[in-house]
C-alpha positions in Angstrom: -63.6 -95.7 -9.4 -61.5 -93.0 -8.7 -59.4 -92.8 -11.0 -57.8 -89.3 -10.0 -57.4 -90.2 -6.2 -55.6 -93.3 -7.5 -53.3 -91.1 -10.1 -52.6 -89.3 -7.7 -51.6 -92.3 -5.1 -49.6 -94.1 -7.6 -47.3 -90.9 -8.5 -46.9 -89.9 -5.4 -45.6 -93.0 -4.0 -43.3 -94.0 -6.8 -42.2 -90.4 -6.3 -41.8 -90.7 -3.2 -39.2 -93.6 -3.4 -37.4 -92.9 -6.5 -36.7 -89.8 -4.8 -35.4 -91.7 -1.7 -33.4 -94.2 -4.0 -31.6 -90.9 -5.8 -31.5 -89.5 -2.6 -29.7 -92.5 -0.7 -27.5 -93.6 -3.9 -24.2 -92.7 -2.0 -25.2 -94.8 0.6 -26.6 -97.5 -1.1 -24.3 -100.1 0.3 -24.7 -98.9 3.7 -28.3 -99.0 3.8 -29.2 -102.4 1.3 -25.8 -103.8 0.2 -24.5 -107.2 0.7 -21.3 -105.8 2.9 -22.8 -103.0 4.6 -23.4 -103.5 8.5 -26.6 -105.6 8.2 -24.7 -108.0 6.4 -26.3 -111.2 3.9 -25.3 -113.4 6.1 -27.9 -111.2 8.8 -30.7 -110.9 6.1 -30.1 -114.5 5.2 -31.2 -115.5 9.0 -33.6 -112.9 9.3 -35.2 -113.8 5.7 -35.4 -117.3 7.0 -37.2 -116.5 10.3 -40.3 -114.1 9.3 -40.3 -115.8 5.6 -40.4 -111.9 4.0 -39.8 -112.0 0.1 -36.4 -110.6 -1.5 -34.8 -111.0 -4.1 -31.3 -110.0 -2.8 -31.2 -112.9 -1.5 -30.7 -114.4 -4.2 -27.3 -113.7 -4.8 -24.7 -112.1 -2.5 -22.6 -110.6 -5.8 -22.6 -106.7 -5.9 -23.2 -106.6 -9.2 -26.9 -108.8 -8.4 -27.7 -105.9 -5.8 -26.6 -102.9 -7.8 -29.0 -104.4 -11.2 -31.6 -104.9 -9.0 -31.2 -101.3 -7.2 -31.0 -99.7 -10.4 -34.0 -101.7 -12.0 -36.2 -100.5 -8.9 -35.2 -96.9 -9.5 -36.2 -97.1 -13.4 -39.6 -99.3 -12.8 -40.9 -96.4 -9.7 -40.0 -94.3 -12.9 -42.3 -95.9 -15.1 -45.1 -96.3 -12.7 -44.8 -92.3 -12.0 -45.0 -91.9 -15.8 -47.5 -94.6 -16.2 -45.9 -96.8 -18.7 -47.8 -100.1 -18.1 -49.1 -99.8 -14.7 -50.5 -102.9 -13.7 -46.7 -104.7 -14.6 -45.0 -101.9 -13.2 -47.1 -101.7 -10.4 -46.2 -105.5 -9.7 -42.2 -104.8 -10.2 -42.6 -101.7 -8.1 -44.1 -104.1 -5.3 -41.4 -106.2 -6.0 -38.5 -103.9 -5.3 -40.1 -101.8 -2.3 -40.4 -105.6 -0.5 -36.9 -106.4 -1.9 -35.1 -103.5 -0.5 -36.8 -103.3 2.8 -37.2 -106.7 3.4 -33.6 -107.0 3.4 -33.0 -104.0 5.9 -35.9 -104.0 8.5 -34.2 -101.4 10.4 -33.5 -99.1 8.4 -36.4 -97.2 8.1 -39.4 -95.2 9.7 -43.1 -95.0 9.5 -42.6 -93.3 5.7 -41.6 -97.0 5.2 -44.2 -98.8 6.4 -46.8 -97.2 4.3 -45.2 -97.1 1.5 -44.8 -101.1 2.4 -48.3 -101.5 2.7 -49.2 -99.5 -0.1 -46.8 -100.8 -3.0 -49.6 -104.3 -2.3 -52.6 -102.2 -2.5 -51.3 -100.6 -5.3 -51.2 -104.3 -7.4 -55.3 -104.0 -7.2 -55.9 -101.0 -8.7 -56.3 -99.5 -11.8 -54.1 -96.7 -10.9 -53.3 -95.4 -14.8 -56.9 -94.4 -16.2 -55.9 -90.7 -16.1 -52.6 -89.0 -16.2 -50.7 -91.5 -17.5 -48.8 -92.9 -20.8 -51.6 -96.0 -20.7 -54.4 -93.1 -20.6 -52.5 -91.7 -23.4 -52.3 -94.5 -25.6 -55.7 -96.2 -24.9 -56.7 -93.2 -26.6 -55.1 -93.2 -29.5 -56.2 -97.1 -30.0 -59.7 -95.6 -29.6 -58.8 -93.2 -32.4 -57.3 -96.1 -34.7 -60.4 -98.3 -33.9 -62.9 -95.2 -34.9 -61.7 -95.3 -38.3 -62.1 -99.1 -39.3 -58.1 -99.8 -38.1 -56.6 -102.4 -36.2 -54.7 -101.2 -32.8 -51.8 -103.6 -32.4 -49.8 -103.6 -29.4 -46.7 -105.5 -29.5 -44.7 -104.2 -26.8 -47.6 -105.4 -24.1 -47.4 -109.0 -25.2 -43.4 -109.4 -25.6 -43.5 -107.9 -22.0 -45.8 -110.5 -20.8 -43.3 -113.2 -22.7 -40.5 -111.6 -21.1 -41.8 -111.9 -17.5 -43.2 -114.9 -17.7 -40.0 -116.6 -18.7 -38.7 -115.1 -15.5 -40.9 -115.8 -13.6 -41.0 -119.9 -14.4 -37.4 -120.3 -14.3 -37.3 -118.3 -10.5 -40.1 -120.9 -9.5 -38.8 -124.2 -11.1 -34.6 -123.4 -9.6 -36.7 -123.0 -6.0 -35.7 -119.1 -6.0 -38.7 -118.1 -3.8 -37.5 -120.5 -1.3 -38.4 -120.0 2.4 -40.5 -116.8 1.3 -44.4 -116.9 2.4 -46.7 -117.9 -0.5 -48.5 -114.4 -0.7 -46.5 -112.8 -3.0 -45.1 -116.1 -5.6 -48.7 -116.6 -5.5 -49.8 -112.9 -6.4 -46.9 -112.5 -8.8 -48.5 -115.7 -10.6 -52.2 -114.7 -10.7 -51.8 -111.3 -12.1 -49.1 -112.4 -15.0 -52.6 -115.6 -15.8 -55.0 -112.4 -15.7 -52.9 -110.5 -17.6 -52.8 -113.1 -20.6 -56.9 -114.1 -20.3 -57.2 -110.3 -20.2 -55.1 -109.8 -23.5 -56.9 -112.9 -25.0 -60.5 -112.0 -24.2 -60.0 -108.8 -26.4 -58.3 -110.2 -29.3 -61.9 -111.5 -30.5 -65.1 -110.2 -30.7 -67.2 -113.1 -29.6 -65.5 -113.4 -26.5 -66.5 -109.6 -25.7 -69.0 -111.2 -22.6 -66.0 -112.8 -21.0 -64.3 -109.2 -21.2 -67.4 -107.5 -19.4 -66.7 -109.9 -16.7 -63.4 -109.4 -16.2 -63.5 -105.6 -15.9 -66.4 -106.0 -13.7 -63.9 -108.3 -11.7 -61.0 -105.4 -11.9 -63.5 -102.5 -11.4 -64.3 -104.9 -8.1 -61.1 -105.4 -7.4 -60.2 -101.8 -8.1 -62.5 -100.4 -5.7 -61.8 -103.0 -2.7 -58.4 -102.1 -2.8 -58.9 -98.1 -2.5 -61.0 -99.0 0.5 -58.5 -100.6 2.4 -56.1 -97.8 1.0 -58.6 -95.2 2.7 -59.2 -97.8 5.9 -55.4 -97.9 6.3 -55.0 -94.1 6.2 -57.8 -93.8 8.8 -55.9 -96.6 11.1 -52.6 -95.1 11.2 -54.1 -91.4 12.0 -56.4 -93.1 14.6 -53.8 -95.1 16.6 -51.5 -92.2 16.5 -53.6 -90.2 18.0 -54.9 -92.5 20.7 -51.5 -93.5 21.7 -50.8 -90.0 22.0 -53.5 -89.5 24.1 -51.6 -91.5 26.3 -48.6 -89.8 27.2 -48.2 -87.8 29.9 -45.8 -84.8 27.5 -49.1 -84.6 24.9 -51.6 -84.5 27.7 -49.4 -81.0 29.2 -49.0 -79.6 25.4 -45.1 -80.2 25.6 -44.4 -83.3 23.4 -43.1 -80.6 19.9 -41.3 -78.7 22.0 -38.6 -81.7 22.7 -38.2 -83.4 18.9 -37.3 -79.9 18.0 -34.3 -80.2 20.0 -33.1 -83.2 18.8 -29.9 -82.5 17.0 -30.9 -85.5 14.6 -34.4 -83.9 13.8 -32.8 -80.5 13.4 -31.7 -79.4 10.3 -32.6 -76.1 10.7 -31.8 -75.1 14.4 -32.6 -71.6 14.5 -36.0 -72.2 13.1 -36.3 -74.9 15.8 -35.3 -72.4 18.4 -37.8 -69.8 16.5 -40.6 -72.1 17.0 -40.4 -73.8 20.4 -39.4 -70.4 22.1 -43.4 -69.6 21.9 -45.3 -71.8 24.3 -48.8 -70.7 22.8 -47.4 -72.0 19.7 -46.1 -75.7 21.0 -49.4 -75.3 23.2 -51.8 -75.4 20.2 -49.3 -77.4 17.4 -49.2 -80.3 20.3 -53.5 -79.9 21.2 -53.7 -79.6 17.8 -52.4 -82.8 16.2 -53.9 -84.9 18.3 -57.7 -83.3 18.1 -56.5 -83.8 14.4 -55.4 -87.4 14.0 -58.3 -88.8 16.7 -60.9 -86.9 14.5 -60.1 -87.5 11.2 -61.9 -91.3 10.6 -65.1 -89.4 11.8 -64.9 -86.0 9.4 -64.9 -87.9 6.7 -68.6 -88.4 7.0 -69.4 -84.4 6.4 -67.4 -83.5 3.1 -66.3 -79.7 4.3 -65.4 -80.5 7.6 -63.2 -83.4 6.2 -61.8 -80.9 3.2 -60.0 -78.4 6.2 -58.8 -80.8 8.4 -57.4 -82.9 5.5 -55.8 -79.4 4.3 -54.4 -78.7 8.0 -52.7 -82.2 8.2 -51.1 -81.8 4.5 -50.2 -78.0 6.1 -48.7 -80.2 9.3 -46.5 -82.5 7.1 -45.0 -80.6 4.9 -43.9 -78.3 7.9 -42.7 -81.3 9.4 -40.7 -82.2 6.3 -38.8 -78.8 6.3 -38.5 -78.0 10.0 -37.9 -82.0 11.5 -35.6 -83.1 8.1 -38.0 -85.8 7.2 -39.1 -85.5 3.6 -40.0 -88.6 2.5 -41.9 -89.4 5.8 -44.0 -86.8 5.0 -44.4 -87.0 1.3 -45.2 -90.8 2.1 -48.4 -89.3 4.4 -49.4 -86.5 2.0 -49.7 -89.4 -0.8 -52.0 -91.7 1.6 -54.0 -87.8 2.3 -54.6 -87.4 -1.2 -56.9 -90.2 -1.8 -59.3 -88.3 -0.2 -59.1 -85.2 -1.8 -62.0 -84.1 -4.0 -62.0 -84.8 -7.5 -62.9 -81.1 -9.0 -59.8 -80.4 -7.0 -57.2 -83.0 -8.6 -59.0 -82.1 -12.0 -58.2 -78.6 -11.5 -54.8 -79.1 -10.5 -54.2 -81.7 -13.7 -55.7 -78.7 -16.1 -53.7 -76.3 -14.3 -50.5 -78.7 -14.9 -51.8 -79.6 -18.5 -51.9 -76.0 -19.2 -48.6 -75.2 -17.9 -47.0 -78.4 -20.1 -48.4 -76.9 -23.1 -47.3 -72.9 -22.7 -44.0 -74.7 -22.0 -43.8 -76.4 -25.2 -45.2 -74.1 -27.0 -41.9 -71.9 -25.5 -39.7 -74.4 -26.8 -41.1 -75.1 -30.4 -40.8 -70.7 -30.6 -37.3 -71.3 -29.7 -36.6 -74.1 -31.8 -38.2 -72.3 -34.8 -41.5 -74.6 -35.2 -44.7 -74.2 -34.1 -46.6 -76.3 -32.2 -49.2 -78.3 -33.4 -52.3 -76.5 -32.3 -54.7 -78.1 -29.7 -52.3 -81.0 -29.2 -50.8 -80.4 -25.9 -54.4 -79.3 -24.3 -55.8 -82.7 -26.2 -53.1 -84.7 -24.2 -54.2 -82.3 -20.7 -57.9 -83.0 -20.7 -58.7 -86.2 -22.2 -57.4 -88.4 -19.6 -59.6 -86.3 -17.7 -62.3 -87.2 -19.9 -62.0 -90.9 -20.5 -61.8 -90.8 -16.3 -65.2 -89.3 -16.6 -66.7 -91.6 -19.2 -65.7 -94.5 -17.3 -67.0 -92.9 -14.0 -70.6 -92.4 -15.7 -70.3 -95.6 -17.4 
């Protein structure tokens, strides 16, 4: 299942583009609005063309494209908390396709896996650990132990809520010249969602809830294959291509996007670097032996745990020396569903640990103590129920 490699895909990509959305606010309208150089009237023609699904094409009005801005900033929110992943998941789908749908060219290969990966993401069951839904399937579990009832009433009106939405966009012809994919996929998950609900509602339909979480646990795992295929495609045709040109088959090519004043935020540290040949030598050798090898290092579990560390180790110096943070943060996200699972576990106990000496802090400043065993209850036993289902 992998449920850790998948918490740690879905936070990291909603993190990665609420941080560009906050980032890029001021130039919202440049970027995505209805006036800015890549007018509606351009989208409108390019929508038409390649049939990609948007919804800012829906209207032209500011106010439609600043709601729908905001509302795609506060759903990557949720999914990063884990507030009803599989909807959020589907509304953060919808606004990654929404946004760069309408822009095509704005954008870089950050982009186009986070693109790629806001679909995968739909599959899986990304919020069995270190989430809200972790979190509150627990405390059903707790109600249920002692002869109670778990309601849920939020998850239902939710449902209602969407659906409604989701009718009246098909029946006024909203989706329009759009490819069927995603009407389609936006339909069969919002059906699941209700047999899903309705299957565990009563006890003697219990088999039919067996099958479907065979059918999700299937689904689940499919889609964190092509997740790990896709990692392994983008490395391997970078590297080939690179293989290719004459500046990476001398050990030159670092030494010139160094000097590019738009991938230089930090000259003298460009200047540091690419004054030491050895250096642009081995980075430029290196990245290449790196990105060819890494589909075939995955089959010995050491060899693939160092180079995986190296690559992380190449992005984020790429993030601070080249200026391209979400790039990178977009590639270190795809990494991480291959990193081991003692090490995600240690690093959620490690940041359970730290949530709970920090609210232990505040409850000594506030002049109450904490409730004891609470905050490392809420650390570890999303690790646990991540385990349980593992085994089970």
């Amino acid at each position: 299942m992998g449920p850790y490699q998948t918490a740690a895909v879905r936070i990291g990509f909603a993190a990665t583009w609420l941080l560009f959305l906050l980032r890029e606010f001021p130039h919202r309208q440049e970027l995505y609005g209805p006036d800015g150089p890549w007018s509606w009237d351009l989208a409108r023609q390019l929508v038409t063309d390649n049939g990609a699904f948007t919804v800012l094409m829906w209207s032209r009005s500011q106010m439609w494209f600043e709601a729908v801005y905001a509302l795609t900033a506060a759903v990557s929110l949720l999914l990063l908390l884990g507030w009803r992943t599989r909807t959020m998941s589907v509304l953060f789908m919808v606004g990654v396709l929404s946004l760069q749908n309408h822009s095509v060219l704005m954008g870089d290969g950050g982009d186009n896996v986070l693109h790629l990966m806001s679909l995968y993401l739909v599959f899986t069951r990304c919020g069995q650990v270190w989430s809200l839904d972790a979190r509150r399937a627990r405390r059903a579990r707790a109600v249920r132990a002692h002869g109670a009832r778990a309601g849920d009433a939020a998850g239902p009106l939710l449902w209602g809520v969407l659906g409604c939405v989701l009718a009246a966009v098909t029946v006024g012809g909203r989706f329009g010249t759009a490819e069927w994919t995603v009407p389609a996929l936006l339909w069969a998950v919002w059906l699941a969602q209700a047999v899903w609900w309705a299957a565990g509602r009563r006890e003697r339909t219990w088999r039919l809830r067996v099958l479907l979480d065979v059918v999700g646990n299937v689904l689940h795992n499919g889609a964190l294959l092509v997740i790990m295929a896709e990692a392994c495609l983008v490395y391997a045709t970078a590297g080939w291509y690179k293989i290719q040109g004459s500046r990476w088959q001398d050990g030159t090519a670092v030494y010139y996007p160094l000097h590019l004043g738009y991938f230089s935020p930090w000259p003298g540290l460009a200047d540091l670097l690419s004054a030491n040949g050895t250096l642009v030598l081995l980075v430029t050798y290196g990245t290449v032996l790196a990105q060819v090898a890494f589909p075939f290092t995955l089959f010995n579990r050491r060899v693939k745990n160092v180079l995986l560390a190296a690559m992380i180790t190449e992005h984020a110096a790429i993030a601070v020396v080249l200026g391209l943070p979400f790039f990178s943060l977009a590639m270190i996200t795809a990494d991480a569903v291959f990193l081991p699972t003692s090490f995600l576990r240690c690093l959620g106990g490690r940041a359970a640990r730290a949530r709970a000496r920090l609210l232990s802090r505040t409850a000594a400043r506030g002049g109450r103590a904490a409730p004891p065993g609470r905050e490392r209850a809420d650390g570890e036993a999303g690790e646990t129920t991540g385990t349980v289902r593992t085994r089970a």
